[in-house]
Every structure is written in structure tokens, then in C-alpha cells.
N, C-alpha and C positions, 0 to 999 in steps of 0.2 A: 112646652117646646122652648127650647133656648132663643134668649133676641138673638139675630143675624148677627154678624161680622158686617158692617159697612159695606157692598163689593165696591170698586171703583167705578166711576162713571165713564163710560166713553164720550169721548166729545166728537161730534160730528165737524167733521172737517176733511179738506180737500187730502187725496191722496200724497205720503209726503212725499218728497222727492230725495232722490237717494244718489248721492255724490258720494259720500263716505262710511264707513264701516260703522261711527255713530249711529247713522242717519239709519243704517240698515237694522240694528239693535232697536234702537229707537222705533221702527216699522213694526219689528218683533214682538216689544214687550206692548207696542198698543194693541197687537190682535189678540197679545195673552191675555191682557185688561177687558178686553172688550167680550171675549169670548168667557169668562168668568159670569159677569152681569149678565147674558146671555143663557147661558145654564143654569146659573142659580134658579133665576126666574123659570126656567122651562121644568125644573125639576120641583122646586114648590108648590108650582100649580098642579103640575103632576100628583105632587104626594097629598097634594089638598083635597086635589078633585077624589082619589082613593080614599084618605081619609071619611070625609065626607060621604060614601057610598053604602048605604041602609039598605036592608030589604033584597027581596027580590029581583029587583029593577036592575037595569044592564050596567055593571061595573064600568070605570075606566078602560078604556081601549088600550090593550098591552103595546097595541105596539107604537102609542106616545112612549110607554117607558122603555121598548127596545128601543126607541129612535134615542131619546134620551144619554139610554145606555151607551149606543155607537157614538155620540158628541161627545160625551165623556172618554172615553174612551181615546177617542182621536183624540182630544185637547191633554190628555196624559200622553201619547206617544208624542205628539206635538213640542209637549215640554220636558218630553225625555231625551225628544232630538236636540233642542234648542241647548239643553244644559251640558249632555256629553260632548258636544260642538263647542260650546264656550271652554270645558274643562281639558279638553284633547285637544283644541283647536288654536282654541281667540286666547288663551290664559297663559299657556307656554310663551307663548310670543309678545307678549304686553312684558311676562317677568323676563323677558331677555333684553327687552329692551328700557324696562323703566321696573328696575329691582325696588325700589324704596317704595312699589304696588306688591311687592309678593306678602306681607301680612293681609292687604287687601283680597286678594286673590285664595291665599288662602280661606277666611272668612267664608267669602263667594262658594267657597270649595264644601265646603262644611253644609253652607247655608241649602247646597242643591242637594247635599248627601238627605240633607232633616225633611225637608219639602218632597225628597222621591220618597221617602219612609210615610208621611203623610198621604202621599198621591198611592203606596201600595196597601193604605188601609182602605181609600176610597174605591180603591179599584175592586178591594175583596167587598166590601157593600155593595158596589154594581152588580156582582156576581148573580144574583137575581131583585131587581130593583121591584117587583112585584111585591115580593113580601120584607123587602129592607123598611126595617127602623125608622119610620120618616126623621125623627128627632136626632138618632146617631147619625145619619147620614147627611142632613142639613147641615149638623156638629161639625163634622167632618169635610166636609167642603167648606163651610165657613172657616176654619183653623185652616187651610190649606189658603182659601184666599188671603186668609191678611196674612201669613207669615210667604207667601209668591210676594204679595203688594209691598211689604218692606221690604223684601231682597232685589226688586225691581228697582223700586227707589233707591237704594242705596249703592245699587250695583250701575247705575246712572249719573248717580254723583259722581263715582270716582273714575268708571270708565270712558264716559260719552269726551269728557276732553282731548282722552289720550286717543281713541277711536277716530277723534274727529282726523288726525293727521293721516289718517289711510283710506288711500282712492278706494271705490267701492264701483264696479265690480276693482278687484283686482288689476292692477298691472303686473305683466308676466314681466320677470327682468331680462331687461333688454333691450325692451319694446321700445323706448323710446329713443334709444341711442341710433345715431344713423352712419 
């Protein structure tokens, strides 16, 4: 079996508080972080405990690895919302207003195209996690994690400054004019 990919650690820490569109990114990519470390683990033990299973004696319970299956699952739509939200949403609007970011943006752009390609190889191994690969499938989640972990990080460097100047929620324009 391959070594793991690193996943990221979550750090326990108080809910963050969300003033601005950074802030609320920043909210984002810690539950992507967190939920990674989350999964891997729960799918490891998963394909351990199967591995591990000789004889006779009662297999692993399928429906760890449908639950499994549905976490995964969620944490792909999760970060298919998050990223056509950034590419339709948050990214038009950064290059309208701060252009000398659209090589950045683009990068970013690229970076979600390579990671959903990733995330639709994982999705076809979930297709039944019963009899999935455990080695291609840990492969594959690990390659997914660290190449999400550097687009996170780097997509933090360039955007969280320019983020930080926009109220979070939203002001509708006008609002404050009297």
C-alpha cells in the first residue's frame, strides 16, 4: 500500500467570526481541511477492518462503507459548490476590480478544473466501496488531498488580502446611504 499523502490537521479552535469575505473563505477551506482528515481516517479503518476479514466470521458492516460512501460524496458536491461559486461568483469580481490577479485567477481556474478530474476519479471508486481497491482508492484520495491542500494555500495567499476588504454578509447597495 502506498504511504499516505500528509492530510492537514485541523486545529481545534473557537468558531471564526465572520466580518468579511476572507473570513468567510477562510471558514470554508477549514471545514474542507478538516473534513479530509475526517474521511481519510474513516475510510482506512474502513478498508482495514475489510482487509483484515478471514474466514467465515461476519465481514465489516456495509453500511460503515455506505455511510462512508455518503461523506464522500457530500464533501465532493460540497467542493464542487465551493469552487463553481469561486469561478462564476468570487473570481469575476476580484478580476474586475484588481486585474494584475487574473494570471492568479486563472491558475485557481485550472487548479479546480485538475482537482474536479481527480474528485470524478474518486467518485467512480466510491461507486461500490465494498469491493474498491483499497490501495487505488487511498491513492486517490491522498492525490486529491494534497493537490485541494496547495490550491488552498495558495489560493489564501493571494486572495484572503483582497477578500478581506468586502463586508461579509453582503451590503446590498444603498443600504447605507440615507
Amino acid at each position: 500500500m502506498p504511504t499516505p499523502t500528509p492530510a492537514p490537521t485541523p486545529t481545534q479552535q473557537s468558531p471564526r467570526e465572520i466580518h468579511t469575505l476572507a473570513d468567510k473563505l477562510l471558514e470554508v477551506h477549514d471545514w474542507l481541511r478538516g473534513e479530509l482528515v475526517h474521511l481519510r481516517a474513516e475510510a482506512a479503518a474502513h478498508l482495514t477492518e475489510r482487509a483484515a476479514h478471514q474466514g467465515p466470521g461476519r465481514p465489516p458492516a456495509p453500511g460503515l462503507g455506505l455511510q462512508i460512501r455518503q461523506r464522500c460524496l457530500e464533501f465532493c458536491d460540497a467542493l464542487t459548490f465551493h469552487h463553481t461559486s469561486e469561478d462564476d461568483h468570487v473570481f469575476p469580481g476580484i478580476a474586475a476590480h484588481h486585474p494584475h490577479l487574473r494570471p492568479t485567477l486563472e491558475r485557481l481556474g485550472k487548479e479546480h478544473r485538475a482537482i474536479a478530474r481527480i474528485k470524478e476519479s474518486l467518485v467512480a471508486l466510491l461507486a461500490d466501496l465494498a469491493t474498491a481497491d483499497p490501495a487505488a482508492f487511498l491513492a486517490e484520495f491522498d492525490r486529491m488531498t494534497g493537490e485541494l491542500t496547495t490550491h488552498l494555500e495558495y489560493e489564501e495567499t493571494w486572495l484572503v488580502p483582497v477578500l478581506a476588504e468586502v463586508p461579509f454578509p453582503p451590503v446590498p447597495p444603498g443600504a447605507g446611504e440615507q
